[in-house]
OpenMM code with the backbone's topology and positions (N, CA, C; nanometers):
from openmm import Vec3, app, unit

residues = "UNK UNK UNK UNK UNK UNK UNK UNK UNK UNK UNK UNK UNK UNK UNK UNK UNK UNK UNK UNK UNK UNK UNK UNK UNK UNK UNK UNK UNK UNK UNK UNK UNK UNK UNK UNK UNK UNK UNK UNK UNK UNK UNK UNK UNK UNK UNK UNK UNK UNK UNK UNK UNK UNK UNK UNK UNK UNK UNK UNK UNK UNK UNK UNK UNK UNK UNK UNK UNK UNK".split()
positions = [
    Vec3(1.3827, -1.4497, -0.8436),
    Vec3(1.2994, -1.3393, -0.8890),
    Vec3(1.1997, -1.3029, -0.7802),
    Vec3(1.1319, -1.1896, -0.8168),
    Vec3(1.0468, -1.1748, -0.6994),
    Vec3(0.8923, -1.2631, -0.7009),
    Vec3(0.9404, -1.3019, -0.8049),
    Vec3(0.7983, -1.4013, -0.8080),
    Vec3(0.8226, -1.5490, -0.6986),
    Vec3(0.9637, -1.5786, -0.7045),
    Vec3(1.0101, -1.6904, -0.6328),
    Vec3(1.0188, -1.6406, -0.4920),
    Vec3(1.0515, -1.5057, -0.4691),
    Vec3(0.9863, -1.4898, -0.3163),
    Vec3(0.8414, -1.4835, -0.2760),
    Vec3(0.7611, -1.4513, -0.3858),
    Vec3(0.6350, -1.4407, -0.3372),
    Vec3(0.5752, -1.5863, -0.2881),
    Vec3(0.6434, -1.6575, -0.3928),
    Vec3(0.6050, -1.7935, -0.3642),
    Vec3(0.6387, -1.8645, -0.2266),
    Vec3(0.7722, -1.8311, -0.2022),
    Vec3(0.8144, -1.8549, -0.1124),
    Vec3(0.7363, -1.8273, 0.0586),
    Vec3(0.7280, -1.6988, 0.0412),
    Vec3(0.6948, -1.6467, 0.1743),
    Vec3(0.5192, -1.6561, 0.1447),
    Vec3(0.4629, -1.6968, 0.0485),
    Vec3(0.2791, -1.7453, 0.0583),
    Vec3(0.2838, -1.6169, 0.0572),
    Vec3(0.3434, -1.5345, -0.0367),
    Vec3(0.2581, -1.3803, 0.0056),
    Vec3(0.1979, -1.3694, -0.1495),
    Vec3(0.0450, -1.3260, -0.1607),
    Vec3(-0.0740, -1.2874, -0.2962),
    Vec3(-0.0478, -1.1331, -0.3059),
    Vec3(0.0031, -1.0146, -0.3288),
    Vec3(-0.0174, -0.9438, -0.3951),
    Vec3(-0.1507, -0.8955, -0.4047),
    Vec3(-0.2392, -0.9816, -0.4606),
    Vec3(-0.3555, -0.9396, -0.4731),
    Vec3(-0.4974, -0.9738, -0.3984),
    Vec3(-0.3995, -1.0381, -0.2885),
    Vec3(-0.5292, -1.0374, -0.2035),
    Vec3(-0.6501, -0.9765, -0.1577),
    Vec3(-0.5972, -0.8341, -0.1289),
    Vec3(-0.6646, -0.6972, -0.1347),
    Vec3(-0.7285, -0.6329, -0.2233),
    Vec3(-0.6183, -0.5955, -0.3067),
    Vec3(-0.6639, -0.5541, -0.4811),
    Vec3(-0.6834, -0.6352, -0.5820),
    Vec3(-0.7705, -0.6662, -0.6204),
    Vec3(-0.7514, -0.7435, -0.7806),
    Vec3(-0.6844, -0.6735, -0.8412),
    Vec3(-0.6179, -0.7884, -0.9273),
    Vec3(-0.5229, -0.7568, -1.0410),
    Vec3(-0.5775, -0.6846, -1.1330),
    Vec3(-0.6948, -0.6372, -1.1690),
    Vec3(-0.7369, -0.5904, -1.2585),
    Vec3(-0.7428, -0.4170, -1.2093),
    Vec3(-0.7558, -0.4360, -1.0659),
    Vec3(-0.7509, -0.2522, -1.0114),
    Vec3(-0.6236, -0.2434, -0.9914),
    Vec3(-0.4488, -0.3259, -1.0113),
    Vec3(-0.3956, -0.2705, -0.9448),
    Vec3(-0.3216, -0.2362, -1.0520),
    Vec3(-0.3315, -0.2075, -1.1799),
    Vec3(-0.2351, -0.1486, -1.2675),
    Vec3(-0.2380, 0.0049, -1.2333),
    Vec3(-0.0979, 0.0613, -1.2565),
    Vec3(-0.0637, 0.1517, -1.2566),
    Vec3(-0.1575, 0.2551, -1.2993),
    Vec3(-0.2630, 0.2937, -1.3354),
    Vec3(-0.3767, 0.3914, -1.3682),
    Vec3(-0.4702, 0.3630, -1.3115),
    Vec3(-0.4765, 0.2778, -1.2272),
    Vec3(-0.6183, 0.2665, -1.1369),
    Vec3(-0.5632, 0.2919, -1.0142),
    Vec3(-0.4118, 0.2277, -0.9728),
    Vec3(-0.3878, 0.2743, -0.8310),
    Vec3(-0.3467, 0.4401, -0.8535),
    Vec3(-0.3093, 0.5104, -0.9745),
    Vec3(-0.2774, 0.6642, -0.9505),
    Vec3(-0.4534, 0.6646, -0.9122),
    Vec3(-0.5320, 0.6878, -0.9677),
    Vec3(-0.6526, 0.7356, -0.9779),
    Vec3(-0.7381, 0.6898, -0.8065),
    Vec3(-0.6813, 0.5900, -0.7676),
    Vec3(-0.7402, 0.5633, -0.6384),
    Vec3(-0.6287, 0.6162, -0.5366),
    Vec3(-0.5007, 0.6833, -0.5919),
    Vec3(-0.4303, 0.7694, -0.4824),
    Vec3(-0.4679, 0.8942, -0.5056),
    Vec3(-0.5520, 0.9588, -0.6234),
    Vec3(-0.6292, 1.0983, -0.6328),
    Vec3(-0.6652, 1.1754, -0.4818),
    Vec3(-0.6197, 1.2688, -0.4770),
    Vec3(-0.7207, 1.3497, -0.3703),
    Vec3(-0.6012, 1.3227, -0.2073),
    Vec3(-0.4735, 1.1768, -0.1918),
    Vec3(-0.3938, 1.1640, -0.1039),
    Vec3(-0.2658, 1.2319, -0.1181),
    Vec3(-0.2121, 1.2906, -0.0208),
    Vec3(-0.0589, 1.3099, -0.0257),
    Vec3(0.0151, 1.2113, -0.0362),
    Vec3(0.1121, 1.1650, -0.1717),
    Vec3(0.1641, 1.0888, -0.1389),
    Vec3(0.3394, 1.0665, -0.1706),
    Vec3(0.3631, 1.2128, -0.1248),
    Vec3(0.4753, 1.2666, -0.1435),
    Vec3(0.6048, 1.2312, -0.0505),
    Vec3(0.6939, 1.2106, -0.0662),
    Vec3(0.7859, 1.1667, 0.0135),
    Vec3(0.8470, 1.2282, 0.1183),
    Vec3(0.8450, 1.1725, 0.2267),
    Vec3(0.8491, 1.2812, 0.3655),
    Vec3(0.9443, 1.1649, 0.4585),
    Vec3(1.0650, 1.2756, 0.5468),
    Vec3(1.1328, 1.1903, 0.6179),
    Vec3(1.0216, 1.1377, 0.7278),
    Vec3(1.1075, 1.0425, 0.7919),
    Vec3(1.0015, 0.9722, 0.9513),
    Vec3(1.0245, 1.0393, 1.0455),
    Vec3(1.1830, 1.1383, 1.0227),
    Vec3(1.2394, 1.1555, 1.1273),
    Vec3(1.2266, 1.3552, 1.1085),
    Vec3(1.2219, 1.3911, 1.2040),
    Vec3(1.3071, 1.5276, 1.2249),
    Vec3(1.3340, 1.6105, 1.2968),
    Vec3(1.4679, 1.5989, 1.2532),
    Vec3(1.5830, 1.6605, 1.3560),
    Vec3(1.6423, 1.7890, 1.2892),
    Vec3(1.6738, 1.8815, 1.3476),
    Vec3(1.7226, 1.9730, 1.3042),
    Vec3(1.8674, 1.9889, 1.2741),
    Vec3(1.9224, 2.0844, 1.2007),
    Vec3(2.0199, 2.0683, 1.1410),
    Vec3(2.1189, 2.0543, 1.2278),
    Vec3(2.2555, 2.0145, 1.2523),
    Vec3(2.3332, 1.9506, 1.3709),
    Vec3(2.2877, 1.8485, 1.4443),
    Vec3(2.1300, 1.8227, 1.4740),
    Vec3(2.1108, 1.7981, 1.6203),
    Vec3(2.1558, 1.6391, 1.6223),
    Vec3(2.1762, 1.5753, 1.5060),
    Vec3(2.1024, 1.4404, 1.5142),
    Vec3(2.2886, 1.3584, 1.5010),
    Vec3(2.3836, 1.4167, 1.5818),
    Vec3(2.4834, 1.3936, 1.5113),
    Vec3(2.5983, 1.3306, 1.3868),
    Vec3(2.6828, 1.2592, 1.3841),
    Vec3(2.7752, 1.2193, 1.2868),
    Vec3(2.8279, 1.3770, 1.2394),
    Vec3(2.8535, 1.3575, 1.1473),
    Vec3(2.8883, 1.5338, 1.0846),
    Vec3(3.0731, 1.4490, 1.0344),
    Vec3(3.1469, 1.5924, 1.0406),
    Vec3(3.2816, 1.5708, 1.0699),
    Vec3(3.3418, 1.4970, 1.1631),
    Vec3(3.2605, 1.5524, 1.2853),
    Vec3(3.3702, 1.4718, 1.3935),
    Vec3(3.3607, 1.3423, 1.4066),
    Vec3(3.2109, 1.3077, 1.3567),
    Vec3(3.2109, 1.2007, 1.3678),
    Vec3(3.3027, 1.0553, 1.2792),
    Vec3(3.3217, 1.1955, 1.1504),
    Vec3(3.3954, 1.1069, 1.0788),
    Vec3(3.5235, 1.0602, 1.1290),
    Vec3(3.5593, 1.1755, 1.1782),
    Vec3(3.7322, 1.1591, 1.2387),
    Vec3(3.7573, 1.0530, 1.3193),
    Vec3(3.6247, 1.0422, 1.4390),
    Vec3(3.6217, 0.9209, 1.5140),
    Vec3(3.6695, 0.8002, 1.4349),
    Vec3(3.5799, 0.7749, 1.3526),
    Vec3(3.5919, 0.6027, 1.2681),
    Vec3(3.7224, 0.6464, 1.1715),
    Vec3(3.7844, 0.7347, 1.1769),
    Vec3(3.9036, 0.7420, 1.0421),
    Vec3(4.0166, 0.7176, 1.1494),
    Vec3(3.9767, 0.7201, 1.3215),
    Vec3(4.1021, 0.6863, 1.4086),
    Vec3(4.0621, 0.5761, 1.4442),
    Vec3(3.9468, 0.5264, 1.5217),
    Vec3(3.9507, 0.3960, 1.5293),
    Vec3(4.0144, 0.3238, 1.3935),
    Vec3(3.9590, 0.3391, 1.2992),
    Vec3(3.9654, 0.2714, 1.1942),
    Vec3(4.1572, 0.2029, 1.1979),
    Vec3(4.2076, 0.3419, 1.1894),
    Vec3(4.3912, 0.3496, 1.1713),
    Vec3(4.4312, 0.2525, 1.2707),
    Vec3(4.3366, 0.2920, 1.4400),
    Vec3(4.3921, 0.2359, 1.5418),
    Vec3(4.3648, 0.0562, 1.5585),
    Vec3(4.2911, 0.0267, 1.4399),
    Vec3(4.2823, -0.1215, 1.4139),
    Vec3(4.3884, -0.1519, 1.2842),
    Vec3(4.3878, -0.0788, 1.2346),
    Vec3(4.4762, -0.1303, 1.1082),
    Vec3(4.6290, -0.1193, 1.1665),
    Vec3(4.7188, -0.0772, 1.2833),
    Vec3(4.8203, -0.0176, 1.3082),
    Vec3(4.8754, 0.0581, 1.2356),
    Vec3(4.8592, 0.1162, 1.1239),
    Vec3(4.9072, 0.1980, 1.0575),
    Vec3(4.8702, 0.3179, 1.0932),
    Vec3(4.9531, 0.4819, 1.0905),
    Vec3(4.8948, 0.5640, 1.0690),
    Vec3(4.8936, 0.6335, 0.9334),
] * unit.nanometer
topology = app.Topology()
chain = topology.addChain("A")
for resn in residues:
    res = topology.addResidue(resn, chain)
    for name in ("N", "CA", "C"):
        topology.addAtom(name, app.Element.getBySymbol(name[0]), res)
């Protein structure tokens, strides 16, 4: 469980926050006023960042060209 990792890795949860601020209505209310909307890390424009099709085709021939089959 994740309690058996916490244990594990010595990690408190609440070291920072008390348990008493970190229920779900105190951390919305202390994210008041932040963006905290979900945003890529990355961006690339459309094509630029490749894979696509061709890329698929690549790994669908390697792929064949390991299995010997076509």
């Amino acid at each position: 469980t994740y309690q058996n990792a916490m244990r594990w890795y010595h990690w408190d949860p609440f070291t920072h926050i008390p348990k008493d601020q970190a229920t779900v209505g105190a951390l919305r209310k202390a994210a008041e006023g932040h963006d905290v909307s979900i945003q890529a890390l990355s961006h690339h424009k459309a094509g630029e960042r490749g894979g696509g099709a061709g890329h698929f085709d690549a790994l669908k021939a390697a792929a064949r060209g390991n299995s010997g089959s076509d």
